[in-house]
Each structure stands twice: as structure tokens, then as C-alpha cells.
N, C-alpha and C positions, 0 to 999 in steps of 0.2 A: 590203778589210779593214774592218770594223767598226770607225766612230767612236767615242768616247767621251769620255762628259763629265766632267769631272778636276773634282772638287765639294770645295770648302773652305769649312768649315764657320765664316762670324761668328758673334760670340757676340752677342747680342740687346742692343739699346740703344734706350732709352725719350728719345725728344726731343721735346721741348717748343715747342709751335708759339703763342707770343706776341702776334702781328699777321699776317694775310692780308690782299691788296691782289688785286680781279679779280673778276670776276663771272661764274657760271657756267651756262649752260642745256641744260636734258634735251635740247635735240638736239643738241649739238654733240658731238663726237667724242671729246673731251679735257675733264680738268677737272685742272686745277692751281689752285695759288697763290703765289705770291714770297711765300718767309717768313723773317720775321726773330727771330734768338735772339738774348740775351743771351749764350749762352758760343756766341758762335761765331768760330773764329781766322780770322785774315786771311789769305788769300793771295798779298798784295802790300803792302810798305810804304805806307803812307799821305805823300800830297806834298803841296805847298804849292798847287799848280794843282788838285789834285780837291780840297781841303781849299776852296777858293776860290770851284770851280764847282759846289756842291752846293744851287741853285737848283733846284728841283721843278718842271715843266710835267706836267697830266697830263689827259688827257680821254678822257670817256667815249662811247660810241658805239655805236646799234646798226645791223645791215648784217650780209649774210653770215647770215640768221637768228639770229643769236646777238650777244650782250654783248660786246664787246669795250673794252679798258682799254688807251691807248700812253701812256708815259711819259717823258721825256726827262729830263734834268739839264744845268747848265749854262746860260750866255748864250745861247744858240742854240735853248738849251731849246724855248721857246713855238713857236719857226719851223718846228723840226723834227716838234712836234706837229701843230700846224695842217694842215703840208704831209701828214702823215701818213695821217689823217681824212680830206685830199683823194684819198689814192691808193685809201685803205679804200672810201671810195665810188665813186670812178671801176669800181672794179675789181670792185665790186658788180655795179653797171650794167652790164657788159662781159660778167659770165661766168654772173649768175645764169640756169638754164635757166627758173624761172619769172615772168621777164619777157621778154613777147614783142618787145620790143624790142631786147635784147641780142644781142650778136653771138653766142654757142652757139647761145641760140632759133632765129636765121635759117639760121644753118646748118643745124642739123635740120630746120626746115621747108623749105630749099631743095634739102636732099640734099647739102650740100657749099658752098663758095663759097672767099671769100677771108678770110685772117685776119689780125690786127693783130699789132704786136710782138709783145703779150704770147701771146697767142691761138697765134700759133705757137709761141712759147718752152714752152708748155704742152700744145703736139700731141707736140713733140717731147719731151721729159721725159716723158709718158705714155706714148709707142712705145720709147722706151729702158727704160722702166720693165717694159712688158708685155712685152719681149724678155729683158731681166733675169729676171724673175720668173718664167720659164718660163708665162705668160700670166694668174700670179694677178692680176696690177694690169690693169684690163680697164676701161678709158676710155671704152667701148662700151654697159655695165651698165644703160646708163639705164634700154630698157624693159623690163629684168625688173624694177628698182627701182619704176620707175611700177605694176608689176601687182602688186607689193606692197603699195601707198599708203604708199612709204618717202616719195614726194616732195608731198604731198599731205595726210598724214595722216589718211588716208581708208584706213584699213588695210583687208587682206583676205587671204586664205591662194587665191593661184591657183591653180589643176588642173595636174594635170601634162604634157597636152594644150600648154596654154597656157603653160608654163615653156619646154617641148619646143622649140614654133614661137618664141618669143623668144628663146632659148638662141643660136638658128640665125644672129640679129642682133647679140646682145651680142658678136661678133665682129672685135677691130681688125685681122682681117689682111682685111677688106670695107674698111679706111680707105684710100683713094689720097693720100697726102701728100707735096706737090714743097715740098723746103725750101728750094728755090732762088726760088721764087715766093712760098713760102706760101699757095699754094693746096690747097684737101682739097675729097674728091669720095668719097663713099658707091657702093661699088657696087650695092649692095642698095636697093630704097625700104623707110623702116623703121629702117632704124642711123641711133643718134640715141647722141652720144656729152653724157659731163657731165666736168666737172676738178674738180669736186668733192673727190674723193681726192687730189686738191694743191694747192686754190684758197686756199686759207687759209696753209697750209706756206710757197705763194709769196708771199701777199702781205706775211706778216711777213719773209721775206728781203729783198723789199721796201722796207720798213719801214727795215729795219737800214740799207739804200744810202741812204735819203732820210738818215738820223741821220750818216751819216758824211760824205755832203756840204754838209749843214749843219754841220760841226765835231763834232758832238756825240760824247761816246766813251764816255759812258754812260745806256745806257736798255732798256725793254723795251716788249715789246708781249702781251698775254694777246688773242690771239681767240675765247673763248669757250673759254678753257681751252687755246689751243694757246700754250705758249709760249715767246717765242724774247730772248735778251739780247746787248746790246750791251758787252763791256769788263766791267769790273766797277765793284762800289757805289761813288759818291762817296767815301768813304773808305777806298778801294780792297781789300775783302773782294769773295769772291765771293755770288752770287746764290746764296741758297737756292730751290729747287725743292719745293715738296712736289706727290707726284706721290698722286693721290685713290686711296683706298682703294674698288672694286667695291662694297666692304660698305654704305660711305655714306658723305654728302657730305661730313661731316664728320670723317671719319675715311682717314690716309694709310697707304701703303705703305712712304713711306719718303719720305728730304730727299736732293738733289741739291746739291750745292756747285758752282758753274759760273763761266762765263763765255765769253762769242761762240757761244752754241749754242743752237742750237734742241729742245726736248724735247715730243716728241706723243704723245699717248698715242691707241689705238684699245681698244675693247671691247664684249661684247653688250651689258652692263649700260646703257648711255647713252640708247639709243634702243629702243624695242622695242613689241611689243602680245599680249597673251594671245587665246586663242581654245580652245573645247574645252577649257580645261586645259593648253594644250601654249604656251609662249612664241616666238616668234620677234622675234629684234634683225637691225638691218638690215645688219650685213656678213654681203654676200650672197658665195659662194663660185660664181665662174664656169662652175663645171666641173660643178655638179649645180643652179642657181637658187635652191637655198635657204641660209638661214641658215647660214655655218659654225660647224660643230660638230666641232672637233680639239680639244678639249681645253685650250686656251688661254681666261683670263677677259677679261687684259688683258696690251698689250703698247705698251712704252714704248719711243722710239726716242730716241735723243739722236745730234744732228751739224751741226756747222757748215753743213750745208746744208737751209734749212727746206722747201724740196719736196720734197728726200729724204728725210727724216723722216715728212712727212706720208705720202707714197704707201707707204712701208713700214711704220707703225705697221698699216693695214688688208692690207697686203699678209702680212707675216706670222704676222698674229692667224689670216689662213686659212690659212695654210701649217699651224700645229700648230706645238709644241716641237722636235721634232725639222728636221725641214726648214728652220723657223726657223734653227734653233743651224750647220747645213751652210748655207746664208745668208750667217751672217755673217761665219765661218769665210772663208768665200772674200771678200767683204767688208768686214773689219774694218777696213780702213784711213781708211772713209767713212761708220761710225756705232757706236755702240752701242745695250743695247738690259737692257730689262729684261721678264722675261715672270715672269707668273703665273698658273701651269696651273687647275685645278679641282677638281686636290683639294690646293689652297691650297701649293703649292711657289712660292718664289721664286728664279728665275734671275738672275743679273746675268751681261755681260759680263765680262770682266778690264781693260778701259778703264776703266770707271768703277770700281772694286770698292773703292779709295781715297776716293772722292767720294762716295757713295751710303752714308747710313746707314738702316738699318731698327731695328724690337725685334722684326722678324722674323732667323728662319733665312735667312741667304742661302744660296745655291747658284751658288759662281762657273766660269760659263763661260769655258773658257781655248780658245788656238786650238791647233791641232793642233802636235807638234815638230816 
């Protein structure tokens, strides 16, 4: 039987964005800002202990090629920062593929070896992932990405010869992975995998463990626009989200009202390079090596789990609207999502459909009876 999307029409609301806090760069994947209104209601009574603990920690940082902004409140504030900054860089080091001394690097150059906690918590999240996604989330991408100069920025438009024979690579079922060991092993010479597509999602869940074993019970972290919050504001409202409008930097889709969730946003618009006339952005779609093109501009994931979020904001911007919406349908329980097709329709989930204002038309996605 044909699905169908049950579409209820909001009426358009004009909000006013006062102060943005985060910093954001052309290549990161996402671009938000925590924003703050004057009429905005709270979602939790105000107490005498957040009334108390509303001490600011906040530092800036770059790593991960991009800007990123952690924030804490509270006495524990500053510890919880510090340590933060410490994990942000550790975990830099660890996974970027363009240091050859990192543990991904060696791995691709050895064909496989051994991997650390995190290193496997992230083989495995990516093979649950590409099992999930019916193999859209593809851990493996690297060297079609590299013959694009997505990792490089030494752009180029590859032959189709050469998509063909990498195409052959970019395959995680060539991944050998014993999760009893944490050992991986390439069958192929050539598969060279990146975590890229959840390197950032984990490290801000991350983030939130380091906040909550230092006491802390309200903060956030923006990685270059990915961003994820802890509790809610010292005076116990929620976190507003504003999620970037494609159109431009300065202009939003819409305000997110949250708290303990992570919200990623994936799209062409972020990264990209012209050639001939013809654009190409870098979520690459597995299944043909080039640029997906379904119809989708951008797609926003919100879920208490931020490497879920991260690996399906890219995962279902290739899927398109429709596959998307069958998605999450069978997933609802573990995120929501906001998409915006290309000839400028706005979907929301029914999760969020309370929380999420636009002065766009929404269009709410419900699940099936």
C-alpha cells in the first residue's frame, strides 16, 4: 500500500533572533546558533540551585577543521570546559585522516590493524549504520571523496572510469571487523575508510559525558555548527536552536526549543565547487560516486544521540524526501528530523512539530496508524 504524508498546515510566524553565540565555517556540515529571545516561555520552573549556578565557562577552539564553541555553567563550569577542549583535541589527533600520524591514517596505510576504544565504538556505529541505511552511510567513501578533492580542497570532477574502479573500494562489506578484539582488516589493498560522517556527532556526546561527570547539568557544545545541549538554560528555559537558512548565513529556517539533544544539520550548500557551469557539493551518494541529487537542500536531524544524528543528517539528505520520511517512520523512536526539498517545501517530523517554529509553511510528517 502506498504511504502517505498527512500534511498540516502551520500558519507562518516571524521570530526575532536578538543574540547568536558559535562560530561557523564553509566546511563544516552544519551551521546553527543557540539563540536567545525576549518572548520566549520556559519550559521548566526556575529553582534556587540553577538560579545559583548560572556562572558562564566558555571557550573557543579550533580542531576538526572548523570553529568550535563548549560552554558550561555552573561551579564546575571551567573543569568541565577545560576537560572538554582536552577530549576535542585528543580526538582530533586520533581520527583526523589528514594526519599521518593518527590512528584512521595508519590504518589505511596498513590495510587494517588495531583500534582504540573510541576507534572501535566508531567502526561499529558506522557498520550499524551502513546495515541500517541499506548502505547509504558508507564509512569506506574516502577514495571517491579524495578523487573529488572534497579532502584536499584541490577540487576536480573525476571520469567515470575512475568513479567506476573506486566505487569497487568504497565498500564496507571489504571491512573485516572482530569486536571482540577490535581488530579490522581490509580485504581489498585501496579501502581506506574516514568517520568523518560521525566524528563530530561523537565527539559532542562526548562532551555531554565529560559535563555530566563533572556535575555539570547545563551546557552546550557548537562544532562548527553541529550542535548538541546539555539540560536546560540556567534559568531553566529551553535552548533555542536556530537551524541556518541554505539561502544564507544569516538567515534561518526556523527556532528549535530543546533540551539534552543533539541537532545536525547536513546539505549541498556547505561545501562545494563549480566547474563548466555545473555545481558539485560534497555529499557524495554511494551508489553512483557523485554528488546526491534527490531533491533534498537540507536535512536536520535532532536526537539525544549525537552520532546518530550526525551519520543521518548525510545519510538521509541522499536518500531524498521520500525514503527519508520511510526512515524515520520505522525509526521514530530514536530521532527526528526536518527536511527541505528544492522547491523550498518544509517537512517537520511530528516529534518536534510543538517545538520547532518557522514564518515558513510547515508540512508535518506523522507516522503511519
Amino acid at each position: 500500500m502506498k504511504k502517505i504524508i498527512r500534511i498540516i498546515m502551520i500558519s507562518s510566524f516571524a521570530f526575532i533572533l536578538t543574540a547568536c553565540s558559535g562560530k561557523n565555517s564553509a566546511v563544516t556540515e552544519t551551521s546553527f546558533s543557540e539563540v536567545n529571545s525576549e518572548n520566549v516561555s520556559t519550559s521548566s520552573e526556575l529553582t534556587s540551585e540553577t538560579a545559583a549556578d548560572d556562572t558562564e565557562a566558555v571557550r573557543d577552539v579550533f580542531a576538526m577543521d572548523t570553529y568550535m564553541t563548549v560552554k558550561a555553567y555552573g561551579p564546575q563550569g571551567d573543569a568541565a570546559v577545560e576537560a572538554a577542549v582536552e577530549e576535542i583535541n585528543r580526538l582530533d589527533a586520533l581520527l583526523s585522516t589528514g594526519n599521518e600520524d593518527s590512528e584512521v591514517a595508519g590504518i589505511n596505510v596498513n590495510n587494517g590493524g588495531h583500534l582504540s576504544e573510541d576507534g572501535a565504538v566508531l567502526m561499529e556505529r558506522s557498520l550499524e549504520l551502513y546495515k541500517s541505511t541499506g548502505g547509504v552511510f558508507d564509512v569506506a567513501i574516502y577514495p571517491v571523496m579524495k578523487a573529488w578533492g572534497f579532502t584536499d580542497g584541490n577540487y576536480r570532477v573525476p571520469d567515470d572510469e575512475t568513479l567506476k574502479s573506486l566505487l569497487q573500494l568504497a565498500d564496507p562489506s571489504l571491512i573485516e571487523y572482530d569486536s571482540s578484539t577490535a581488530d579490522v582488516n581490509f580485504e581489498e589493498k585501496g579501502v581506506q575508510i574516514d568517520f568523518g560522517g560521525i566524528a563530530k556527532g561523537y565527539t559532542s556526546s562526548r562532551i555531554m559525558d565529560i559535563y555530566k561527570e563533572k556535575g555539570v547539568t547545563s551546557g552546550l557544545v557548537n562544532l562548527g555548527g553541529n550542535a548538541q545541549v546539555l539540560g536546560t538554560k540556567p534559568d531553566g528555559s529551553l535552548w533555542r536552536v536556530a537551524v541556518q537558512s541554505p539561502d544564507a548565513e544569516d538567515e534561518y529556517l526556523g527556532v528549535l526549543e530543546t533540551k539534552d539533544k543533539a541537532i545536525i544539520t547536513s546539505g549541498g550548500y556547505e561545501r562545494y565547487f563549480e566547474k563548466d557551469g555545473v555545481t558539485y557539493h560534497h555529499i557524495i551518494d554511494p551508489s553512483t560516486g557523485y554528488p546526491a541529487e534527490n531533491g533534498l537542500i537540507s536535512v536536520t536531524i535532532v536526537s539525544a544521540d549525537g552520532t546518530l544524528a550526525d551519520g543521518l543528517s548525510t545519510s538521509l539528505f541522499v536518500m531524498g524526501k521520500d525514503k527519508a520520511v520511510d526512515y524515520w517512520r520505522t525509526h521514530s523512536d530514536e530521532f527526528d528530523m526536518i527536511l527541505l526539498t528544492d522547491d523550498e517545501q518544509l517537512y517537520v517530523s511530528e516529534g518536534i512539530k510543538d517545538s520547532f517554529t518557522s514564518d515558513r509553511d510547515v508540512n508535518i510528517v506523522e507516522k503511519d496508524d
